[in-house]
DRENRO-484450 format. One line per 2 residues: their letters; for each residue x, y negated, z negated of N, C-alpha, C, CB. Coordinates in nm, 4 decimals. Glycine has a CB too. Layout:
// DRENRO-484450
A> X:Y:Z:X:Y:Z:X:Y:Z:X:Y:Z  ...
// end
This chain:
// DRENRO-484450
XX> -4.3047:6.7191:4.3828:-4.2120:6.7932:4.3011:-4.0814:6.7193:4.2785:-4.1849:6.9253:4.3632  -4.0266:6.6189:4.3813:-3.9405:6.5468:4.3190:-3.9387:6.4030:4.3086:-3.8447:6.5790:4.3606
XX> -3.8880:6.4113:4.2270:-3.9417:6.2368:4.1735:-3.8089:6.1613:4.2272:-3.9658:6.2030:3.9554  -3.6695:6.2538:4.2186:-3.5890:6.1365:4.2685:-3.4921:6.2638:4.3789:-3.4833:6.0247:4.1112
XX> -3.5162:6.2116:4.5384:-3.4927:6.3262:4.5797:-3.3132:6.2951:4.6336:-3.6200:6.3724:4.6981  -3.2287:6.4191:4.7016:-3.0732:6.3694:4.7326:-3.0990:6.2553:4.8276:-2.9641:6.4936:4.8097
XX> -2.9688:6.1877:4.8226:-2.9777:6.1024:4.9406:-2.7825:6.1184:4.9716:-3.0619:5.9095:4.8948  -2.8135:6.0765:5.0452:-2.6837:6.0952:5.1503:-2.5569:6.0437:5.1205:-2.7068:6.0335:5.2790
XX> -2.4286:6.1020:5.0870:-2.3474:6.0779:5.0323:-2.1833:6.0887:5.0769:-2.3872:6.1317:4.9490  -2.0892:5.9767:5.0917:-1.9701:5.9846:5.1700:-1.8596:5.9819:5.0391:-1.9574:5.8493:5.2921
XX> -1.7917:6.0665:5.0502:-1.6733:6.0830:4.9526:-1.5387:6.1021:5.0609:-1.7002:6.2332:4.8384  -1.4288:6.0770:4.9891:-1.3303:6.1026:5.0593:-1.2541:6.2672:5.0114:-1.2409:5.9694:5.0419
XX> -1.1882:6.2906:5.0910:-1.1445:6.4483:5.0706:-1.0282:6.4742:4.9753:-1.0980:6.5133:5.2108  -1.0381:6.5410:4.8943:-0.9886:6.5401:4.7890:-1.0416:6.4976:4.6409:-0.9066:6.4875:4.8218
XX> -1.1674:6.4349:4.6524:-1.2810:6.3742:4.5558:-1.3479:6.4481:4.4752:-1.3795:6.3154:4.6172  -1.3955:6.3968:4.4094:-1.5355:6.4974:4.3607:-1.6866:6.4122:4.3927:-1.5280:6.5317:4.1578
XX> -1.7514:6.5413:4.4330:-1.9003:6.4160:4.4603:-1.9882:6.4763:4.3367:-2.0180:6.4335:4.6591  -2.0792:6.4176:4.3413:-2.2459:6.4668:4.2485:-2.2835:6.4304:4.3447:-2.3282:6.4007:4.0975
XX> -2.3881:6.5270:4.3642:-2.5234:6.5338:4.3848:-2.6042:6.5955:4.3173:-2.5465:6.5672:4.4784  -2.7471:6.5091:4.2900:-2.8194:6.4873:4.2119:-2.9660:6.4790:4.2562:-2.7718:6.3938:4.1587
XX> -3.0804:6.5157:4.2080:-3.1773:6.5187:4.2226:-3.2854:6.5479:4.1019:-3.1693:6.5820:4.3108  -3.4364:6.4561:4.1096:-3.5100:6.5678:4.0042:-3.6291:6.5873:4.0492:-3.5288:6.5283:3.8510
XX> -3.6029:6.7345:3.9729:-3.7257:6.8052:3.9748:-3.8305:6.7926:3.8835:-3.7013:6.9188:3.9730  -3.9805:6.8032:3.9206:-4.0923:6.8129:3.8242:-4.1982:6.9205:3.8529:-4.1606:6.6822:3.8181
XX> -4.2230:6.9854:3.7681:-4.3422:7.0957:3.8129:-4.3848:7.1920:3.6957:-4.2863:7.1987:3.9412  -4.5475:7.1855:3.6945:-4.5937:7.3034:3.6126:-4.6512:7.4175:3.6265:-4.6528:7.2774:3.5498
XX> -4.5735:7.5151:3.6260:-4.4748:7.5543:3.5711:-4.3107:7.5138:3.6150:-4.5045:7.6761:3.5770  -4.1981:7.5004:3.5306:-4.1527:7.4437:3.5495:-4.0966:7.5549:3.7424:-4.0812:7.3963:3.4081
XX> -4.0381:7.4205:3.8277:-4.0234:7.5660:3.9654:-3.8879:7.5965:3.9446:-4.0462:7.5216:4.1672  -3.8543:7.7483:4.0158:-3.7382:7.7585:4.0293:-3.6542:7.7040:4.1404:-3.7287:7.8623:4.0188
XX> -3.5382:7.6162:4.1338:-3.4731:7.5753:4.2432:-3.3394:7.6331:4.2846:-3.4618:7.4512:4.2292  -3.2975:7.6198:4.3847:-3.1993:7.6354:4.4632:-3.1287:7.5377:4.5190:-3.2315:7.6967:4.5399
XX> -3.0257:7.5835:4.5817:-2.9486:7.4870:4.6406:-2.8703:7.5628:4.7573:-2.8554:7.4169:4.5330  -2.8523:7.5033:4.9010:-2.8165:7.5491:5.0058:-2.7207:7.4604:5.0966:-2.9263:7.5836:5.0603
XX> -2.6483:7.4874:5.1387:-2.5743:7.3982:5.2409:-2.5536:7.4754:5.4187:-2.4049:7.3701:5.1588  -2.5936:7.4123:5.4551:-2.6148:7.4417:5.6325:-2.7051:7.5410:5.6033:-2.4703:7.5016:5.7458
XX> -2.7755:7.5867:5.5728:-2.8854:7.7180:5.5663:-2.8464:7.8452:5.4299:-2.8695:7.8124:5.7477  -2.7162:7.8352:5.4200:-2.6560:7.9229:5.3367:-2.7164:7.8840:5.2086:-2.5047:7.9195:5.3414
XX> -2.7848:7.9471:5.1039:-2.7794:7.9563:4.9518:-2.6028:7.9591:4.8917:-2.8711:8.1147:4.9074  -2.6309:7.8539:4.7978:-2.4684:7.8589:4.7245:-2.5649:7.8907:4.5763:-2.3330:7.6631:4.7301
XX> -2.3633:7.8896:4.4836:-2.4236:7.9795:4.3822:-2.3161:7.8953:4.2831:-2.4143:8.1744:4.4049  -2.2874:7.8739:4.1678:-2.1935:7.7833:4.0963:-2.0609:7.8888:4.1317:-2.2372:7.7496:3.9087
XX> -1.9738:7.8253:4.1123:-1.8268:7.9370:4.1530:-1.7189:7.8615:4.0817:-1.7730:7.9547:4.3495  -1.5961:7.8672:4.1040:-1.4869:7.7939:4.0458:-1.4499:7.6582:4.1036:-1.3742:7.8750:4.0521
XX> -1.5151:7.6467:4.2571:-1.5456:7.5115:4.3420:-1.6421:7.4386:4.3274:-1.5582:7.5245:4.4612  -1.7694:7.4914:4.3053:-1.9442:7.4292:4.2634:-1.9799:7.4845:4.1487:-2.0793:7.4721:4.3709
XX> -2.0220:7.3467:4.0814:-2.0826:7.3382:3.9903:-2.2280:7.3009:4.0113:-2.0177:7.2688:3.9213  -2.3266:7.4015:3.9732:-2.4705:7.4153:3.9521:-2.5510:7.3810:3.8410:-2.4954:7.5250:3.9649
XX> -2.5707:7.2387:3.8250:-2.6430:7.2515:3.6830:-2.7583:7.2494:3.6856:-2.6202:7.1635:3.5914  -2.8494:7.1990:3.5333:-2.9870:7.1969:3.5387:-3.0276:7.1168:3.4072:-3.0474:7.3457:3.5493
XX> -3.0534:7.0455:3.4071:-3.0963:7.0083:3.2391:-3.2110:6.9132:3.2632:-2.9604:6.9205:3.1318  -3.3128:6.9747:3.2146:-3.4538:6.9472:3.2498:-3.5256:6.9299:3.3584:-3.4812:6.8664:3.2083
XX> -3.5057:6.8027:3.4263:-3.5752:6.7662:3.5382:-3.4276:6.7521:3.6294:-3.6842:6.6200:3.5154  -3.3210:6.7285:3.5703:-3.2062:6.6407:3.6377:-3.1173:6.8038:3.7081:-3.0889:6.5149:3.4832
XX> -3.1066:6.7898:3.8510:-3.0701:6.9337:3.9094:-2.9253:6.8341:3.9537:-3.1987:7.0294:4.0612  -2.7861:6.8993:3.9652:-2.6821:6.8296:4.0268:-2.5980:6.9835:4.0430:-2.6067:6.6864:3.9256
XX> -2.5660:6.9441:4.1715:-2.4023:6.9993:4.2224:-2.2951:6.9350:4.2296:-2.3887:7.0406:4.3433  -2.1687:6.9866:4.1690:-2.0454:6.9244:4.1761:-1.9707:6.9574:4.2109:-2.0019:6.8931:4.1107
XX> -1.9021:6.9297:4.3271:-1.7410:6.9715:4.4152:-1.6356:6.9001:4.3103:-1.7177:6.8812:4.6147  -1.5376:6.9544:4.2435:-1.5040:6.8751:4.1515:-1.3639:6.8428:4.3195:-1.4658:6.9557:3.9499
XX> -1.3051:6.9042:4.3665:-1.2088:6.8676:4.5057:-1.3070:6.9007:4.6543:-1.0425:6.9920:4.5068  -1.3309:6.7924:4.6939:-1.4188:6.8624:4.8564:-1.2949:6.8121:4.9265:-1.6120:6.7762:4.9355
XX> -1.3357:6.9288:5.0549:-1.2622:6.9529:5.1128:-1.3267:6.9296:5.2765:-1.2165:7.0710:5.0581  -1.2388:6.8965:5.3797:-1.3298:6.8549:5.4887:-1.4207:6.9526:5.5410:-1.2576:6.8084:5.5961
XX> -1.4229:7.0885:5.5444:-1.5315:7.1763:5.5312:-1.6508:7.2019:5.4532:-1.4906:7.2527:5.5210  -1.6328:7.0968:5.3468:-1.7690:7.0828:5.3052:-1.8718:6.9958:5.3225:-1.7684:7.0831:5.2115
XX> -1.8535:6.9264:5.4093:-1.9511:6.8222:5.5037:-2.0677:6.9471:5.5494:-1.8470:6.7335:5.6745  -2.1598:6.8823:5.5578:-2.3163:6.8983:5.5897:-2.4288:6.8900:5.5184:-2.3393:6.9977:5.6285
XX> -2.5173:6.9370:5.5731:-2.6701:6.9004:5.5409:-2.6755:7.0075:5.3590:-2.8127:6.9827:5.7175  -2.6875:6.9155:5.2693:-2.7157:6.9915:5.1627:-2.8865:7.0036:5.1338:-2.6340:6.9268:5.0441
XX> -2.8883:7.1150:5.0875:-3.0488:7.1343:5.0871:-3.1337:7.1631:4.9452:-3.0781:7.2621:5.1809  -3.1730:7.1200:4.8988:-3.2597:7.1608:4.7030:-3.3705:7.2403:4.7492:-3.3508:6.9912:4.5807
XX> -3.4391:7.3410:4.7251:-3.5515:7.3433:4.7292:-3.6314:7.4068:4.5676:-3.5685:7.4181:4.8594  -3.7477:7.3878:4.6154:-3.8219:7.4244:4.4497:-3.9318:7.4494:4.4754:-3.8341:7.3146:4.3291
XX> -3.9838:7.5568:4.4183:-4.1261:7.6641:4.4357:-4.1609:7.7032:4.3137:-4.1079:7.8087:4.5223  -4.2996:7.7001:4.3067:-4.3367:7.7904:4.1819:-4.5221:7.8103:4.2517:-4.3086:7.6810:3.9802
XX> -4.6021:7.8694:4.1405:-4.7028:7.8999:4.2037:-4.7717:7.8379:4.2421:-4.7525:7.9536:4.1702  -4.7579:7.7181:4.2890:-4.8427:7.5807:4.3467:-4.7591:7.5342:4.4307:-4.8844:7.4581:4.2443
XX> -4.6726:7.6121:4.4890:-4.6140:7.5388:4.6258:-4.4690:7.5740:4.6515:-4.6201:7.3714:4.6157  -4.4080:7.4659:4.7275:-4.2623:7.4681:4.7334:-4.2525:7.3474:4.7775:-4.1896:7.5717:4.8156
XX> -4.1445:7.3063:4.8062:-4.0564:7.1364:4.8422:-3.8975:7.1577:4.8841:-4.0463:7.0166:4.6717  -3.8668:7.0512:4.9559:-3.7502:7.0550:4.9572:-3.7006:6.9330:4.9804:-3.7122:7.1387:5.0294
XX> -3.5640:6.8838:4.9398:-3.5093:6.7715:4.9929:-3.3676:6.7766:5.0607:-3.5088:6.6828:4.8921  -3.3294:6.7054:5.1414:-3.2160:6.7016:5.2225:-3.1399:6.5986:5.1951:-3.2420:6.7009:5.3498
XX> -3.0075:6.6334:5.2290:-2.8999:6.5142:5.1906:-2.7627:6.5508:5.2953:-2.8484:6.5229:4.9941  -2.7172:6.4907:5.3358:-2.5841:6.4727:5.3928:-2.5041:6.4189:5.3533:-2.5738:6.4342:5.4799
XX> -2.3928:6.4853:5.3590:-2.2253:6.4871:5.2907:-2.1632:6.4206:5.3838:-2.1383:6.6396:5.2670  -2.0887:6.3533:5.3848:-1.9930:6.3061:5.5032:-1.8258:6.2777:5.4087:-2.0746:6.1266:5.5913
XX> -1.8043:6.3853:5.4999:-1.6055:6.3904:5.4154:-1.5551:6.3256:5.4895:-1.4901:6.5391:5.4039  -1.4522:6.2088:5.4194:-1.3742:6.1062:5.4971:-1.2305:6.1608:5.4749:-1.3962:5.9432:5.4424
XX> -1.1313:6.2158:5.5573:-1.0311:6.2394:5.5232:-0.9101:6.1464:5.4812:-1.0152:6.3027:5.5975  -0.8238:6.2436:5.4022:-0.7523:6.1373:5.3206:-0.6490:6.0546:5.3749:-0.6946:6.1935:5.2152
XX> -0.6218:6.0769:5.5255:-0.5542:6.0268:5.6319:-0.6433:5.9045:5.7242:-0.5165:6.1560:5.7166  -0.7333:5.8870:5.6790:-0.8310:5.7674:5.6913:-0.9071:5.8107:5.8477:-0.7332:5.5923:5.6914
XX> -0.8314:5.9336:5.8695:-0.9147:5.9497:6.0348:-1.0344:6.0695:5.9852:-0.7774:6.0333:6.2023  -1.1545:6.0073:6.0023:-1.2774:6.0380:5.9310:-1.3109:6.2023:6.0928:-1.4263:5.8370:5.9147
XX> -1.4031:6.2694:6.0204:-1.3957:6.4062:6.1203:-1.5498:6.3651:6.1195:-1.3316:6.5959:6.0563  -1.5611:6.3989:6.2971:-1.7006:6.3278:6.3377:-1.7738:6.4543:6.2863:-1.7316:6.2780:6.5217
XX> -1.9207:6.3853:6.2329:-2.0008:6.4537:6.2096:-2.0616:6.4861:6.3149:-2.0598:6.4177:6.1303  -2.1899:6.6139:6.3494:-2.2742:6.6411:6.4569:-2.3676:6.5384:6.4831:-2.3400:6.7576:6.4386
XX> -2.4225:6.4277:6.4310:-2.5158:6.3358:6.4877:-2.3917:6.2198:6.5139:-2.6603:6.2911:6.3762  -2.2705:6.2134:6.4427:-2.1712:6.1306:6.5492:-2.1438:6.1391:6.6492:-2.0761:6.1198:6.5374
XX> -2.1383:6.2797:6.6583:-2.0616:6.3338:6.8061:-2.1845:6.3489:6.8961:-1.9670:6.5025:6.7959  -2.3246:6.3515:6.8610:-2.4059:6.3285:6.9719:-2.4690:6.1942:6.9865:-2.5027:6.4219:6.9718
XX> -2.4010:6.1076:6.9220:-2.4451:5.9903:6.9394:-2.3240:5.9206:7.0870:-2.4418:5.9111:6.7687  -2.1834:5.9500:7.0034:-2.0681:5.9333:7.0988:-2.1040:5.9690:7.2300:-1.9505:6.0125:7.0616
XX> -2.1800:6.1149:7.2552:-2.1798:6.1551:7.4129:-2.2813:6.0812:7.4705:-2.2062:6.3113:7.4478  -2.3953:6.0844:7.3948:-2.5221:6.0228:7.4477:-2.4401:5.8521:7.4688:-2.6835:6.0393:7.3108
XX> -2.4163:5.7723:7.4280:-2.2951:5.6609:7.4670:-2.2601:5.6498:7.5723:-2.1794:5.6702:7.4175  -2.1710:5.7434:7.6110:-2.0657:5.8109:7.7153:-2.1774:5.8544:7.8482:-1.9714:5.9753:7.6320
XX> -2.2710:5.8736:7.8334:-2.3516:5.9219:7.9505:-2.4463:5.7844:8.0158:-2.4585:6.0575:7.8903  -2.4594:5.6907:7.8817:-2.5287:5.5909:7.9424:-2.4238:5.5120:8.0247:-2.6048:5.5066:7.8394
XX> -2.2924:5.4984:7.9572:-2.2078:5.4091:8.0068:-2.1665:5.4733:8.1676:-2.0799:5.3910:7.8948  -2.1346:5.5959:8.1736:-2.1326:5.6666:8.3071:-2.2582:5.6233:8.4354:-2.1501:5.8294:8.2623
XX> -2.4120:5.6225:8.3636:-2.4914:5.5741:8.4321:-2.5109:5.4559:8.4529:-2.5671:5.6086:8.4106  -2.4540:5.3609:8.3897:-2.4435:5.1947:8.4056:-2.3585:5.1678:8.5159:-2.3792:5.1137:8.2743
XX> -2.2559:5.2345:8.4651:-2.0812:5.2429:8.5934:-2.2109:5.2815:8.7660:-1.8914:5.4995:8.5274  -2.2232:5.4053:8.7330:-2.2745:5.4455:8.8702:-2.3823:5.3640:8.9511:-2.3293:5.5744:8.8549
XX> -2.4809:5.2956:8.8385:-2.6045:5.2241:8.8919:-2.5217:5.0898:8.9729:-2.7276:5.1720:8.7472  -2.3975:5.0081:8.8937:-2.3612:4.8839:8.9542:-2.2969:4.9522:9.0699:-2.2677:4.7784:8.8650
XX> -2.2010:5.0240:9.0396:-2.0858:5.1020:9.1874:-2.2322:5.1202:9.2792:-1.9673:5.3243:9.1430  -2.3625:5.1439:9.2762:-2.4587:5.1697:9.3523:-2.5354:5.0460:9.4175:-2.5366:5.2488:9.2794
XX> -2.5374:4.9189:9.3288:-2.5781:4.7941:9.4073:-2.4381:4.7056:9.4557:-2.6822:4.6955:9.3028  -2.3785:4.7865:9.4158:-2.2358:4.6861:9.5137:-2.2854:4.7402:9.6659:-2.0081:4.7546:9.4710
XX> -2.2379:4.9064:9.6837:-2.2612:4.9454:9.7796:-2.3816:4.8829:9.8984:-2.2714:5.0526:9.7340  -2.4803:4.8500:9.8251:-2.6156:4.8357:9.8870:-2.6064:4.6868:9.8855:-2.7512:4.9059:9.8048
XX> -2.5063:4.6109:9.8389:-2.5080:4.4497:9.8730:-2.3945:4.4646:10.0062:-2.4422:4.3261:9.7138  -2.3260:4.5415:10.0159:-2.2190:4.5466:10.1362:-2.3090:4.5680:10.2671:-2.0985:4.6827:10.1179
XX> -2.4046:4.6786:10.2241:-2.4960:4.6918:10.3359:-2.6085:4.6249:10.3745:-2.5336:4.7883:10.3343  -2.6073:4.5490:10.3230:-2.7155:4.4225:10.3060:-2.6173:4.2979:10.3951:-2.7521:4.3716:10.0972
XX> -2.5308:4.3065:10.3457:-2.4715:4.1478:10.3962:-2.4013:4.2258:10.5384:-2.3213:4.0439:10.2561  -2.3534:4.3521:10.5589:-2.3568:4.3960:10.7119:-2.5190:4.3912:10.7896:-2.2952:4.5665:10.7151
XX> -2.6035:4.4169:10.7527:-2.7291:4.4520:10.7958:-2.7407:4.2860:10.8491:-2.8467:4.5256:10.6675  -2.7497:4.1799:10.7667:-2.8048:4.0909:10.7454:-2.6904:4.0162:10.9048:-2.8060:4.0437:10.5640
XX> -2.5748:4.0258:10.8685:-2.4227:3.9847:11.0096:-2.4919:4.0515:11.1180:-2.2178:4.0782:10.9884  -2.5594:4.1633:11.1024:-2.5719:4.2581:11.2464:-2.7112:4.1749:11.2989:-2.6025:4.4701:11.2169
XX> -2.8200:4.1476:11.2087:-2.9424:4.0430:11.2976:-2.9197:3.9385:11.3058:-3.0733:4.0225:11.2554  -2.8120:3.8171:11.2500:-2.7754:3.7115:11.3267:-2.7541:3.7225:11.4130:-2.7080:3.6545:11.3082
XX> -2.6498:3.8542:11.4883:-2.5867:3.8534:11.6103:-2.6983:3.9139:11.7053:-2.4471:3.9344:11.6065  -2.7869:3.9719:11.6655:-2.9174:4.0365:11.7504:-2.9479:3.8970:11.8100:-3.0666:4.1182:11.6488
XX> -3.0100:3.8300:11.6296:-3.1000:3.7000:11.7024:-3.0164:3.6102:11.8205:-3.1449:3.5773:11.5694  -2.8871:3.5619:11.7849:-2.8494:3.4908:11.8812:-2.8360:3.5431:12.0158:-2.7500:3.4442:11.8460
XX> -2.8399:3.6553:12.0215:-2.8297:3.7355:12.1341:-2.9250:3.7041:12.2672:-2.8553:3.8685:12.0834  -3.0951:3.7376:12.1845:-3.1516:3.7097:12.1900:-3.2464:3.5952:12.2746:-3.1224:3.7308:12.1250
// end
């Protein structure tokens, strides 16, 4: 059903984006458009068009709340489809607002680096006790 589906798109805040996609189907399907799960609808902020195959939404100003997963879908009596796209708003202060697969990329980061820290702080320990272990049977053997 789509021949050219969204793909993922970074604008800065205060911008306008398109997004764009097309649809094909006989009968022609009816589509939609959704962001985070929500159905949107054209308003005085989004623009909803349609002209033939070519489906686009337009933020003519986005705003950093409009970051996320945008969603098309299209059904008619032979099915349904959908395609996905991500927004990423860069603010106009150049300090960009982490997205949710940033911010679980950042922690997942942060947890390996914590377990790296702990694994070496863990063979230091066990080389101290190694090179005591190792001082304590010289002095056995010579003992001996």
């Amino acid at each position: 059903m789509f021949s050219r589906p969204l793909s993922n798109t970074k604008v800065t805040e205060g911008g306008k984006v398109l997004l764009e996609c097309h649809v094909t189907g006989s009968p022609a399907p009816r589509v939609t458009w959704s962001v985070e799960g929500a159905e949107l609808a054209s308003s005085a902020e989004v623009a909803i068009t349609q002209h033939g195959v070519v489906n686009c939404l337009v933020i003519s100003e986005v705003l950093c709340e409009d970051e996320g997963q945008y969603t098309v879908s299209a059904s008619n009596v032979h099915g349904s489809a959908s395609t996905t796209a991500y927004l990423t708003v860069v603010s106009k202060s150049n300090h960009r607002y982490m997205s949710a697969s940033d911010s679980l990329a950042f922690i997942q980061c942060l947890i390996i680096i914590i377990f790296v820290v702990l694994f070496i702080y863990s063979l230091r320990q066990l080389a101290a006790e190694c090179a005591l272990l190792a001082r304590k049977c010289k002095t056995y053997i010579k003992q001996t």
